[in-house]
N, C-alpha and C positions, 0 to 999 in steps of 0.2 A: 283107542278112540279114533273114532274115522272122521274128515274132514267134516262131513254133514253135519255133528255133534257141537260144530261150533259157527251152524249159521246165525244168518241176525233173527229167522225165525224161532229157533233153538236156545235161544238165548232168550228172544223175548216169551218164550214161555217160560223157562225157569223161572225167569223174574217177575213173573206174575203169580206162580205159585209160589214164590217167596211172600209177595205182599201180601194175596191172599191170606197166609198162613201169619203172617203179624197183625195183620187187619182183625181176624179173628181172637187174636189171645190177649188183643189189649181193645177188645170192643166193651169192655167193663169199663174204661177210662173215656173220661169227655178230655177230646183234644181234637184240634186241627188237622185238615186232610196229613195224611202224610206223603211227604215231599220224598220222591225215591230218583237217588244220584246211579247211571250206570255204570259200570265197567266197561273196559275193550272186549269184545269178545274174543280176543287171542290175543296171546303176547303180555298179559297183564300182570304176573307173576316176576317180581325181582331177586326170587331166593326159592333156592330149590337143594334138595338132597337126594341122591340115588347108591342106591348099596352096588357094591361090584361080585360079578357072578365071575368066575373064574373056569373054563372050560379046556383044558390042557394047555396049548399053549395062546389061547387067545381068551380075553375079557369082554364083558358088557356091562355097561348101566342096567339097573333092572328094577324097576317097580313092583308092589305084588297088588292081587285082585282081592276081590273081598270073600274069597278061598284062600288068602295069603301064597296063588302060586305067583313064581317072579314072571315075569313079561318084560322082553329087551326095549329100551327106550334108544330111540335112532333120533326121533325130534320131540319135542317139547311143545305142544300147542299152546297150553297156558304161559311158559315159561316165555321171557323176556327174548327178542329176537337176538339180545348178547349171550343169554346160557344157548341157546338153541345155537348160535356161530361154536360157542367154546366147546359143546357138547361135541360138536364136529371135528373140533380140531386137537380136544383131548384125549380122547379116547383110542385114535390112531397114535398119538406121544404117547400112550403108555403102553399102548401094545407090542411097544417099538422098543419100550427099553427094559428091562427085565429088571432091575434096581425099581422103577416107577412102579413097577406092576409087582412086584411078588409083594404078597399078605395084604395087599389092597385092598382097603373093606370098606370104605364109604368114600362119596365123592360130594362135597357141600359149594353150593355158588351160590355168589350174593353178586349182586348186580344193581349198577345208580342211570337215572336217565340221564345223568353226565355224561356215560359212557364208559362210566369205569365200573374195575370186574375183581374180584377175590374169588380164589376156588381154595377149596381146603381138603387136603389130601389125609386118610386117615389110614390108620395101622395098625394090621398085629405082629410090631415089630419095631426092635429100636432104628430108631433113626441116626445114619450116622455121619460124618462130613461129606462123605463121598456124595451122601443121596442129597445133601445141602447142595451140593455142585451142581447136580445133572437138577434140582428143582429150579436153580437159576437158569439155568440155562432155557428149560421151561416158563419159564416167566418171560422171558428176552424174546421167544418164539410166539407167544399165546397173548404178551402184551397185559399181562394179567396180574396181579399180584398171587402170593403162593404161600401157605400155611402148611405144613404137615404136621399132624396129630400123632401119637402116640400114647400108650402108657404113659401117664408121668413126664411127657414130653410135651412140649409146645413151641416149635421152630419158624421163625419168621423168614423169609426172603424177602425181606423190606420190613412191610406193615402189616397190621390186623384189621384195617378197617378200610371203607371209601368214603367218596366224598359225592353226599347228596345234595343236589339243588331243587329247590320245590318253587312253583309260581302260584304265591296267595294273593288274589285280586292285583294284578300286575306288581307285588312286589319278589321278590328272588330271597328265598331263605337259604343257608347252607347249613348241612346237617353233614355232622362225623355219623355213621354207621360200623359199627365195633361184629366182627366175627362174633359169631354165638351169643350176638346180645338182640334183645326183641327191636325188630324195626317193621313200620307197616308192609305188609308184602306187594299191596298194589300200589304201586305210585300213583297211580291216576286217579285213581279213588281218593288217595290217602289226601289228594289237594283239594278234592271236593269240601272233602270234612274239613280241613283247614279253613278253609272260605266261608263255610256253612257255619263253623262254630265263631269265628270274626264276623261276620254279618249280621247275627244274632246277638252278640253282644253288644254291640252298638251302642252307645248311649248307657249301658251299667255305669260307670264309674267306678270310683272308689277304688280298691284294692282287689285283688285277687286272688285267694289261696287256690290251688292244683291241689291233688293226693295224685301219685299212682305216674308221675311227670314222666319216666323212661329218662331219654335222649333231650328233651325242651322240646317234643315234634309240634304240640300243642301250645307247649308256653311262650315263643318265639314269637309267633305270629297274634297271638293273644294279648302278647304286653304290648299292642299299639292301643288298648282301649281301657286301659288301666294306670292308675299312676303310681304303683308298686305290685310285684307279684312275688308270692311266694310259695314253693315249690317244693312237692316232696319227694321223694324217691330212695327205698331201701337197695340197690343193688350197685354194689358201686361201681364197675362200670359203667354203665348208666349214667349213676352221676357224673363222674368225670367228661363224660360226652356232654352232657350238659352243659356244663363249665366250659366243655371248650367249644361250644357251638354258641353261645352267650359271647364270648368272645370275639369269635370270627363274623356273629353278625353286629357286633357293636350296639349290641344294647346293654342298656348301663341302671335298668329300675327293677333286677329280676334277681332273690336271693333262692338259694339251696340246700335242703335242710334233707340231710343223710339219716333217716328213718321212716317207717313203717307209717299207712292212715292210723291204725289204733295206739301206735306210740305218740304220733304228732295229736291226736284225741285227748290222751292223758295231757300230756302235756296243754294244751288248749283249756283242760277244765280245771289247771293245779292240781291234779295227783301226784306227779313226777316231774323231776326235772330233771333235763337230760344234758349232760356238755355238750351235744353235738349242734344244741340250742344257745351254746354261749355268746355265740358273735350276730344273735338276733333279736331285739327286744319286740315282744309279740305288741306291746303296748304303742309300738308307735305304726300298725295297722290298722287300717279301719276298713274291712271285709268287706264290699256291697256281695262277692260271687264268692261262689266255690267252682271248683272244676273239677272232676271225675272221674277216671278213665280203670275200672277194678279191674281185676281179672275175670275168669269167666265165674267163680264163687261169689262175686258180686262184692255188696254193700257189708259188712257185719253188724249187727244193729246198733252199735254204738257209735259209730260211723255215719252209718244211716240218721241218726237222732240227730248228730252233729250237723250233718247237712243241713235240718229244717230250721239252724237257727238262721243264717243266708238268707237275702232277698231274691237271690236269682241261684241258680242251679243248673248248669252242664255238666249232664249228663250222657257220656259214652259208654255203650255197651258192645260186649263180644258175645255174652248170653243174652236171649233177651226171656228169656225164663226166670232169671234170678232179676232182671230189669223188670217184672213186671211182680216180682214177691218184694223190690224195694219201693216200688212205687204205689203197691198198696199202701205202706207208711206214709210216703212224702207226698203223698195227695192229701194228705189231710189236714197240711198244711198248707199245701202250693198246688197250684194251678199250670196245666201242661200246655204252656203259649205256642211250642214247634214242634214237631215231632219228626224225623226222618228216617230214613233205610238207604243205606250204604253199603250198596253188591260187592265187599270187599273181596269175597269166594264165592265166585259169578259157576253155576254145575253144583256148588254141594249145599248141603241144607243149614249151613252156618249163615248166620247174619245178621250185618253191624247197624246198630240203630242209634240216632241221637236225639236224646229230649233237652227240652228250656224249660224250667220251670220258675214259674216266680209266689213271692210268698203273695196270699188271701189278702189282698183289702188294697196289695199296689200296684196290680195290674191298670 
């Protein structure tokens, strides 16, 4: 990509044929202008992965085109201006050390606007003390934290994860971010939606159920407008990030419940009972919200049903295709008060949208 591809011209067209093209697929719904949050046009990515091409005795980073041929990556325009330093400063450590470099097959960075950096070094090949040594060493150099992957291997040089800090309407959240676990890619954006979805709650009340919680990225800043929140999330990792980001930001009105929307469903309608549900009595909730964040398969409809019993409804999406097959349903219930577009992949055709719905007769 050449610098031109990422002026504010170039930018601001993609982002009108983005709206454009939501404007159009939810012109079937009656709802409010939509409110569209930008990106940076460079630099806005905090997590990047590039496969390593191996050429006799020297390597590269390499991305492939949509011919899947590879193309050497030298800087990073999306990428955060810390992968784009470490890319610089990587690439020459491994071409330097021949333990670093042989059977080097992927190269993964995560990146926090803290400042702080994980790179994750992957293998086809046991890892062994020695390569422990020379990755420390690596880390003391690059300032970085340092995973190496393997078969059946998973080696620390410290930690697995960093430490994010986000600014929601001048407050400071801090977020664990866990290697290989889902975190938003754009910070910038990702505080808009924070803001955007605390702004709009406003005045609900009551309690709050999540589905779908990750890390708490959403529920942290949520539980200031609620006077209990309770929170789902099947991957445990995830959860435990939860738990300990709940912790570090000291709040004390937000419970954790280690399973799936359509398990915490059953459970919600007495089908099942689950032990992981022991240490929560659902009876002493009183729900005004739900909150939503699916995958890109969206809603299931039992799920989706659940949702229409709520007065109010946040709704985040990563498809907005299956956002607009779930909201067939949940309009026939509720009413679309906000609606937004969130350039979360500012150049590709993906995009984040957030709805408020509230139920018919309490608007």
């Amino acid at each position: 990509m050449t610098a031109n591809d990422f002026s504010p011209a170039s930018y601001q067209h993609q982002l009108n044929e983005k709206l454009t093209r939501i404007q159009q697929d939810f012109s079937g719904f009656s709802h409010p202008p939509i409110q569209v949050f930008t990106s940076s046009e460079k630099h806005y990515r905090m997590r990047a992965e590039f496969r390593v091409w191996h050429k006799q005795d020297r390597s590269e980073f390499v991305m492939f085109d949509a011919d899947k041929k590879p193309y050497s990556i030298t800087e990073f325009p999306v990428g955060s201006l810390l992968i784009n330093k470490l890319i610089g400063q990587l690439l020459p450590a491994i071409n330097s050390d021949e333990l670093l470099r042989h059977k080097l097959y992927q190269v993964e960075f995560l990146t926090a606007q803290s400042g702080e950096s994980l790179i994750t070094l992957i293998y086809h090949k046991e890892l062994t003390a020695e390569w422990s040594e020379r990755a420390r060493q690596l880390k003391q150099q690059l300032g970085a934290d340092i995973i190496g992957r393997s078969r059946k291997q998973k080696l620390l040089i410290e930690r697995d994860y960093v430490i994010e800090r986000m600014q929601v309407l001048g407050r400071e959240f801090v977020y664990q971010q866990v290697e290989a676990s889902f975190t938003q890619p754009n910070a910038g954006v990702c505080e808009k939606m924070l803001a955007w979805a605390v702004e709009n709650s406003k005045g609900f009340g009551g309690d709050l159920l999540e589905l779908y919680c990750g890390n708490g990225n959403f529920t942290l800043p949520l539980s200031q407008n609620f006077s209990k929140v309770l929170a789902t999330e099947v991957a445990k990792s995830s959860v435990d990030s939860a738990q300990f980001n709940i912790q570090q930001n000291q709040i004390n009105n937000i419970q954790i419940a280690r399973m799936s929307s359509e398990e915490f469903s059953q459970a919600m309608d007495g089908v099942r009972e689950f032990n992981r549900l022991r240490h929560i009595n659902l009876a002493d909730y009183h729900f005004s919200t739900i909150f939503v964040d699916p995958p890109r398969a969206g809603l299931d409809p039992h799920t989706t049903s659940i949702t229409q019993r709520f007065d109010n409804i946040i709704y985040i999406s990563c498809n907005p295709e299956t956002l607009r097959e779930n909201l067939h349903t949940i309009t026939q219930t509720h009413e679309i008060t906000a609606f937004a577009l969130f350039d979360q992949f500012p150049y590709t055709h993906h995009a984040e949208c957030g709805v408020i719905l509230k139920k018919k007769g309490t608007v």
